[in-house]
C-alpha positions in Angstrom: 0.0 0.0 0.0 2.5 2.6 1.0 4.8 1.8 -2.4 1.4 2.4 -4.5 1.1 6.1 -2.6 4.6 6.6 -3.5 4.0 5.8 -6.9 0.7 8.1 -7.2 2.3 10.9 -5.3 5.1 11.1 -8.0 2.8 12.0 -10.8 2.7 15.7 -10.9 -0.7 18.2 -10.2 -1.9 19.4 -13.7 -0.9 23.3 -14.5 -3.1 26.1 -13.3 -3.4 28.3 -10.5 -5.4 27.6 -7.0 -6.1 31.3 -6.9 -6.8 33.4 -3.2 -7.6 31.4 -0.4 -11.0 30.2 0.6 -12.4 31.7 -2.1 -9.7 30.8 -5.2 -10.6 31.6 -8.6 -14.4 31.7 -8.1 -15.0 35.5 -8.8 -13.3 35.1 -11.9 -15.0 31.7 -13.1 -18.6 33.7 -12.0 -17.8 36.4 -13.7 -15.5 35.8 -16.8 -17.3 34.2 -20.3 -14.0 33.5 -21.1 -12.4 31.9 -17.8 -12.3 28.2 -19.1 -10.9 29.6 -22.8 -8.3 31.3 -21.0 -6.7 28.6 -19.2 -7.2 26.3 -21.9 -5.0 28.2 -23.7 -2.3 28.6 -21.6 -2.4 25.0 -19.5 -4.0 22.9 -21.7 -7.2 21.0 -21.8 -6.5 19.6 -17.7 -5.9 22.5 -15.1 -6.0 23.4 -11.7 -8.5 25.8 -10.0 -10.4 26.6 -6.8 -14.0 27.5 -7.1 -16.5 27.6 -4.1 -13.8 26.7 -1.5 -12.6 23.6 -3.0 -9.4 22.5 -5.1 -11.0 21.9 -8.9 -9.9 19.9 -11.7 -11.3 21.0 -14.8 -11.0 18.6 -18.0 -11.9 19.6 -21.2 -12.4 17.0 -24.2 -14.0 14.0 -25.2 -11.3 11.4 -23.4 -11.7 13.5 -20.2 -15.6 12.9 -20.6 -15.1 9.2 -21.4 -12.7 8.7 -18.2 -14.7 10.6 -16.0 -18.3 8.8 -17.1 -17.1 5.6 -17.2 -15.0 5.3 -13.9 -18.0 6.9 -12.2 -18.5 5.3 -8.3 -15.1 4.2 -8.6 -13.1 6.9 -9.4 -15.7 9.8 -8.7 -19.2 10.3 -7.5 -21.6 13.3 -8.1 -20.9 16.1 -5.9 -21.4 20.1 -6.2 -20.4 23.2 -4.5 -21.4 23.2 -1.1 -24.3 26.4 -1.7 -26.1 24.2 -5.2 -26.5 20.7 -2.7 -26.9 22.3 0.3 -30.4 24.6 -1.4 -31.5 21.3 -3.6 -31.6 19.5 -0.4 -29.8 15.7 0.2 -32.9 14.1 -1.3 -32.1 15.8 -4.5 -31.4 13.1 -7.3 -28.8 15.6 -8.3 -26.8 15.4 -4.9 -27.7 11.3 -4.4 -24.8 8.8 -5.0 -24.0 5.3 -5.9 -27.7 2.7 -5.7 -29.5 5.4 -4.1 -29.2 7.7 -7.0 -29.8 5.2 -9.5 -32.4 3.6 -7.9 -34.2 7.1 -7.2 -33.3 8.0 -10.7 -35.1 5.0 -12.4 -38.0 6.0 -10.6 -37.9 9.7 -11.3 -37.7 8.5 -15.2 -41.2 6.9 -15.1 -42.0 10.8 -15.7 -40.0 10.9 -19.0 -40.7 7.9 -20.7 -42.5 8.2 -24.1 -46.0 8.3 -23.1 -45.9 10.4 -20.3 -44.2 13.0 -22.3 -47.2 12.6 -25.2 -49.9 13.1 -22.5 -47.6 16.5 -21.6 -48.2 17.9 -25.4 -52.0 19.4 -25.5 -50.6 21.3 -21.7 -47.7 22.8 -23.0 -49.1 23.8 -26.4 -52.1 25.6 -24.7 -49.8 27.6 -22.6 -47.4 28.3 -25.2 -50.2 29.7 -26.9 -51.2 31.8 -24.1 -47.5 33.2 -24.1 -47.2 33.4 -27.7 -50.7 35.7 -27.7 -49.2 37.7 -24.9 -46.2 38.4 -26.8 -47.8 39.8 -30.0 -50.0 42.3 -27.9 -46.6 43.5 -26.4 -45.1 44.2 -29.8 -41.8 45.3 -28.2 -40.4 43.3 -25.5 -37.3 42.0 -23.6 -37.3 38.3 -24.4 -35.3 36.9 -21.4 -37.3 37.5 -18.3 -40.5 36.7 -20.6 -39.2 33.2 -21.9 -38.2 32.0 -18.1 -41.7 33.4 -17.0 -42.9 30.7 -20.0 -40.3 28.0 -18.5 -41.2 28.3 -14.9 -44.9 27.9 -15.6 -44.7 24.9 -18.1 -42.4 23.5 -15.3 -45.3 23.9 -12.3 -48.0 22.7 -14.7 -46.7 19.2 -16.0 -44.2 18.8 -12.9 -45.8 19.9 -9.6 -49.6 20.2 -11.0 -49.9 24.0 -9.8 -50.7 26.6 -11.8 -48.2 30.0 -11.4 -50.7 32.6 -12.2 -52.8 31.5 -8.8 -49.7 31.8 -6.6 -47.2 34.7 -7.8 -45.3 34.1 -4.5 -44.0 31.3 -5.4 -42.3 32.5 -8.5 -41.1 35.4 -6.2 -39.5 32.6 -3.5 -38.5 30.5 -6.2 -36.1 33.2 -7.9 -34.3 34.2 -4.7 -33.5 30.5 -4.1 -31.7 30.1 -6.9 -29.8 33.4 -6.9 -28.0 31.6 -4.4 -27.1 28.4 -6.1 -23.9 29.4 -7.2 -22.5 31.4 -4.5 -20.2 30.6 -1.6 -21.9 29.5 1.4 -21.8 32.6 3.3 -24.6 31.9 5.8 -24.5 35.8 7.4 -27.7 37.4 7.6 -28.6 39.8 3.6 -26.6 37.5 2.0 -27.4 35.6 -1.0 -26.9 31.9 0.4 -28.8 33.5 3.5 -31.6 34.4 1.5 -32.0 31.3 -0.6 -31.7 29.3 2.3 -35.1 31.0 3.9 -36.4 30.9 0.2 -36.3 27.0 0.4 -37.5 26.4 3.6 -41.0 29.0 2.4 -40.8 26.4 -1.4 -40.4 23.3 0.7 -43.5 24.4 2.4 -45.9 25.3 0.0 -44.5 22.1 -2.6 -45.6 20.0 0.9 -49.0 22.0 1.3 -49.3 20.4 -2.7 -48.2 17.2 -2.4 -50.7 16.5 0.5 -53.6 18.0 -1.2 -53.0 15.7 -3.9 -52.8 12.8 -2.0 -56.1 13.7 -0.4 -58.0 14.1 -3.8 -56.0 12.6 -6.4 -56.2 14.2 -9.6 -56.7 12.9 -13.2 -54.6 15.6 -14.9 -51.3 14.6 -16.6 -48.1 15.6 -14.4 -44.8 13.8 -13.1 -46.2 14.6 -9.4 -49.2 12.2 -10.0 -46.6 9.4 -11.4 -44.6 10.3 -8.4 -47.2 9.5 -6.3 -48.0 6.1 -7.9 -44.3 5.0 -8.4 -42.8 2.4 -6.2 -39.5 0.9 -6.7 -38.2 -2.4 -6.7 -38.8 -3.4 -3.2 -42.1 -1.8 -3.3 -41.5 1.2 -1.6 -42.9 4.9 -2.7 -41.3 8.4 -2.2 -41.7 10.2 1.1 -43.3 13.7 1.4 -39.8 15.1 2.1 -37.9 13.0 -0.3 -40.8 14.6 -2.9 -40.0 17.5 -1.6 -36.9 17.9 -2.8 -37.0 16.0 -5.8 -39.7 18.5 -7.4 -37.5 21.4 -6.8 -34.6 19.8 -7.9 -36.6 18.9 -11.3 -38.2 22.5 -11.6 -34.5 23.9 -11.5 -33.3 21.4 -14.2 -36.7 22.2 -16.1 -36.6 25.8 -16.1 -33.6 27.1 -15.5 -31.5 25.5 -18.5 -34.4 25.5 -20.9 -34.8 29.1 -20.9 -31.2 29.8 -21.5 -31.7 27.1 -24.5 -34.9 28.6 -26.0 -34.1 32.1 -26.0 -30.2 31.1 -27.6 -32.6 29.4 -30.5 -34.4 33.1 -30.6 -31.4 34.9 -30.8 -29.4 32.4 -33.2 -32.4 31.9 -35.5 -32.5 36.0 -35.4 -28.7 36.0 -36.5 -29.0 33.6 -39.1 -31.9 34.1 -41.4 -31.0 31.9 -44.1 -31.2 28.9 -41.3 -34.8 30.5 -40.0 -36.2 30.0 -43.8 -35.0 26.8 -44.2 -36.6 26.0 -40.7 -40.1 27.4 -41.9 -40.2 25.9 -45.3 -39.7 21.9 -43.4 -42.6 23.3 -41.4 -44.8 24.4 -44.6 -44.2 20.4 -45.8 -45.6 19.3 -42.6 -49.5 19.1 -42.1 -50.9 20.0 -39.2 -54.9 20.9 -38.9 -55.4 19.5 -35.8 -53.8 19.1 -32.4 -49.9 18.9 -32.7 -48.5 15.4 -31.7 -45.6 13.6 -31.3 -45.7 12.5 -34.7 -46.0 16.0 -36.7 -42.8 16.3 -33.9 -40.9 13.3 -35.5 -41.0 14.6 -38.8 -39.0 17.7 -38.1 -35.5 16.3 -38.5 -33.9 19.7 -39.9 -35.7 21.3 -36.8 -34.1 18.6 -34.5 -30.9 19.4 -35.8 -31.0 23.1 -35.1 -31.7 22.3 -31.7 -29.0 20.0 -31.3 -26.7 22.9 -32.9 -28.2 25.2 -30.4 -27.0 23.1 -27.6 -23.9 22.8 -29.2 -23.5 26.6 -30.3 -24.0 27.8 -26.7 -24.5 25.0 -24.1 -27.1 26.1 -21.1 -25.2 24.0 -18.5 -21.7 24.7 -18.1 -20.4 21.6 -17.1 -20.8 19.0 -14.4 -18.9 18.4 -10.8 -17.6 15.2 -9.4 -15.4 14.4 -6.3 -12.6 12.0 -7.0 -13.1 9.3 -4.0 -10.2 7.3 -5.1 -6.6 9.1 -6.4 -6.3 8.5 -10.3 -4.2 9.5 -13.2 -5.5 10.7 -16.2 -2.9 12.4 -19.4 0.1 11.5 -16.9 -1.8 13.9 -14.2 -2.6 12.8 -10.4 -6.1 13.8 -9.4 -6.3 13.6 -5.9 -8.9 12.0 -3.6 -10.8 14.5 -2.2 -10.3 17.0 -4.7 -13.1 17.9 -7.1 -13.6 17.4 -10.8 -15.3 19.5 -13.4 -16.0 18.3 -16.5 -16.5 21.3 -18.9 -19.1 21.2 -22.2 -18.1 24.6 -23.9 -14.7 23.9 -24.9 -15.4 20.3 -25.7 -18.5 21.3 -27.9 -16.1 23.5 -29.8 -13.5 20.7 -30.4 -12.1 21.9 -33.8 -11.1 18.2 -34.6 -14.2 17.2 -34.2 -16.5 20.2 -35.3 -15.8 21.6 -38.5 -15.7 25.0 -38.2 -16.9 25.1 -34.8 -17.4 28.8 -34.2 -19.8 28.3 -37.4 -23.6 27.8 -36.3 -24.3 25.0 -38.8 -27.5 22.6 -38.1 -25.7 20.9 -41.0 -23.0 19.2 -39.0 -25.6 17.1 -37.9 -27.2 15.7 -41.0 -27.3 12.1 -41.6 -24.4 12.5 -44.0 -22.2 14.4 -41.5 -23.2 13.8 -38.0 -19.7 14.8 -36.7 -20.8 14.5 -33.4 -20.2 10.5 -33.6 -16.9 10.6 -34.4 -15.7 9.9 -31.1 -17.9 9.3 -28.1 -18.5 12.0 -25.5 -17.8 14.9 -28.5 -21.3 16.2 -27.4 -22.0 16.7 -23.9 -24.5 19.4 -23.6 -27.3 16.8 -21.6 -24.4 15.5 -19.8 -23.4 11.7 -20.1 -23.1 8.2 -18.3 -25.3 7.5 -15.2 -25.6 10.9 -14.3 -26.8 11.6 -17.7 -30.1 14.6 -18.0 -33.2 12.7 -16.5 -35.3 15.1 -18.0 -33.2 15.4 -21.8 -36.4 14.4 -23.5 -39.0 16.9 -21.6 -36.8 19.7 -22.5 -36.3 18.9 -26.6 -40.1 18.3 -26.2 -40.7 21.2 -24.9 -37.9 23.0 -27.0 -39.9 21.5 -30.3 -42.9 22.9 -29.4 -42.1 26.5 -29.3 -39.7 26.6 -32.2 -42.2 25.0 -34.1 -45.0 27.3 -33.3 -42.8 30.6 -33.7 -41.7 29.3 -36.5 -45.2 28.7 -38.0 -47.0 32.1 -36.5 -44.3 34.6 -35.9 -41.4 36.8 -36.6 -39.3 38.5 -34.5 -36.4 41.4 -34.8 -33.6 42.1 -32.5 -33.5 45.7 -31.6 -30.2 47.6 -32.6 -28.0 48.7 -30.0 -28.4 45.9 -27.0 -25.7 44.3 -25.6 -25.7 40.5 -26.7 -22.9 39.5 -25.1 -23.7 36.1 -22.9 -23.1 35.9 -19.1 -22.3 32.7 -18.8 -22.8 31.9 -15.3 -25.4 30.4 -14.1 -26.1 29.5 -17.5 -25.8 31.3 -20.5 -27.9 34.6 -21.2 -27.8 38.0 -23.4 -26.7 40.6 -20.9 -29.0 43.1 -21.8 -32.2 40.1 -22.1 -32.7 39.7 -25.5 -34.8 42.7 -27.0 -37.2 42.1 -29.5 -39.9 43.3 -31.6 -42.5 40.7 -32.1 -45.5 40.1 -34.6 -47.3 37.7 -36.3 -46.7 36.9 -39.9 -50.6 37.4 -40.7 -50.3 40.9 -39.7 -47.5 41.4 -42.7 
């Protein structure tokens, strides 16, 4: 045993630099779009860092992805910065380890499977109509806020069975808790993590308040909460209220939060490239549609799919993904240490020049049956994630992804207005720093 230690501890840290103490680099990766791209550039695609108090490898590329998801619970387990599992709660799927996640996430997917997500369709069309119609009457509007309104009430509908518009509080509670995800766990009194942490505790409460009224009077409406309900796993056991608890706000994080940094990047992209936005509405003049849009007018749309996929590609909504090494390992001649954590990052592997041709390009193209450049090596295209830990809820968001493109597409137009800043803050996830202003209409008015 000792002569193995001596072995690891000869294999050098990778480059980079630990940054202030406590605190590290974390400013800097909060705050600069360019702070992986940067170090890349100067260390390589495997560096050292310290964000939210702990010592952070990040690894960049398709063989870091492929090493990381496929030594998972032996070399790593999910973990994340102390403020993100602390305010999603240990019940979380996202914080859960080893048979405990999987188990809980094999239950959770019962939510996701095929039918469930066609029974989600006529829901989410009606209130994208809603939004859509609210839109046009505005004329001129900032896009951003609007689109996570659109998010965050699709979300309570199909996942907790409540609709927004009765309760604005919980909107209200449910942005201050996750201003603090992503902060250091300062638990002072004003602060951020302070906040979000009395946020939860008011969420967790009125989530409960639902979750019992439901299992008083059991609804016939179409949501993951009534599947949660219902579901028991192997050994026959259900979900507690808590467990629920935290499992819904952990799911109306994943299904807000990303999906409207993904939907308005299609807005803005689509805006930027007009020839790409024509060719999008003439593959929806081919497809009929007179009635109720199901899931197999939604198949047909394979050029639509693929400017999604190029979307996710073109600017990832999710950053990357933490693990905690649990067992010291070498990767690229690099000791990564047990205890220390690992980030995996998607940007910079989505932009693999070796594997995307012209990878600053958008081009829905790469991903044509003839190209599809993103099979070229495993683990080229990470943007849901991969291995175990992979998105639970991939499918709900393209679903739900699919249905507004298609119906902007089909009804509307939209302008960017000159002079806005479209830069992206990155962190959280991705989003136009002055929120995407637009001048809306529908076609039929031109």
């Amino acid at each position: 045993m000792i002569n193995i230690h001596k072995k690891e501890n000869k294999l050098p840290l990778p480059p980079g630099n630990l940054g202030l103490p406590i605190i590290g680099e974390t400013i800097s990766f909060l705050n600069d779009p360019n702070f992986a791209e940067n170090r890349q550039k100067k260390y390589g695609n495997v560096f050292k860092t310290n964000l939210f108090g702990s010592p952070t490898i990040i690894m960049i590329g398709a063989e870091a992805n492929r090493f990381i998801f496929s030594t998972e619970n032996n070399n790593f387990v999910g973990k994340w910065p102390e403020s993100f599992s602390t305010l999603l709660g240990p019940a979380s799927v996202s914080i859960q380890t080893g048979s405990i996640h999987q188990s809980r996430r094999k239950l959770l997917s019962q939510a996701f499977q095929p039918r469930a997500l066609a029974s989600y369709i006529p829901s989410i069309v009606e209130i994208t109509n809603s939004y859509l119609q609210k839109w046009e009457n505005l004329g001129q509007l900032t896009w951003y806020p609007e689109i996570r309104k659109y998010t965050f009430h699709v979300a309570c509908k199909l996942l907790v069975g409540t609709d927004t518009t009765n309760d604005p509080h919980f909107a209200e509670l449910f942005e201050e808790w996750f201003q603090g995800l992503f902060t250091l766990p300062i638990r002072l009194p004003g602060t951020k993590f302070s906040k979000a942490l009395k946020s939860r505790e008011q969420l967790l409460l009125k989530i409960e308040n639902i979750i019992l009224q439901r299992q008083k009077q059991p609804s016939s409406e179409q949501d993951a909460l009534g599947l949660f309900l219902n579901a028991k796993d192997e050994d026959g056991s259900s979900l507690s209220v808590d467990e629920l608890k935290d499992q819904i706000l952990n799911l109306l994080f994943a299904g807000h939060e990303a999906l409207t940094s993904a939907l308005s990047s299609f807005c803005l992209l689509l805006a930027q490239n007009p020839e790409i936005l024509a060719a999008a509405r003439k593959e929806q003049e081919k497809i009929i549609c007179t009635d109720m849009l199901t899931s197999v007018h939604l198949k047909e749309m394979t050029y639509l799919d693929q400017i999604l996929k190029e979307v996710l590609r073109f600017i990832p909504p999710v950053f990357g993904g933490f693990r905690e090494v649990i067992q010291t390992c070498e990767f690229n001649g690099y000791q990564l240490p047990q205890g220390w954590s690992i980030l995996y990052e998607v940007g910079k592997t989505n932009q693999d020049e070796t594997i995307y041709k012209d990878a600053q390009k958008f081009d829905p193209e790469r991903f044509s049956i003839e190209r599809k450049e993103d099979k070229s090596k495993p683990f080229s295209y990470v943007s849901f994630g991969g291995g175990m830990r992979e998105c639970l809820g991939k499918e709900f968001a393209k679903l739900e992804m699919k249905i507004l493109a298609t119906f902007l597409l089909r009804g509307y137009e939209w302008e960017l207005l000159p002079g806005q800043n479209l830069d992206l803050k990155m962190i959280p996830t991705p989003k136009p720093r002055d929120g995407l202003k637009v001048v809306f209409r529908s076609i039929n008015q031109n």
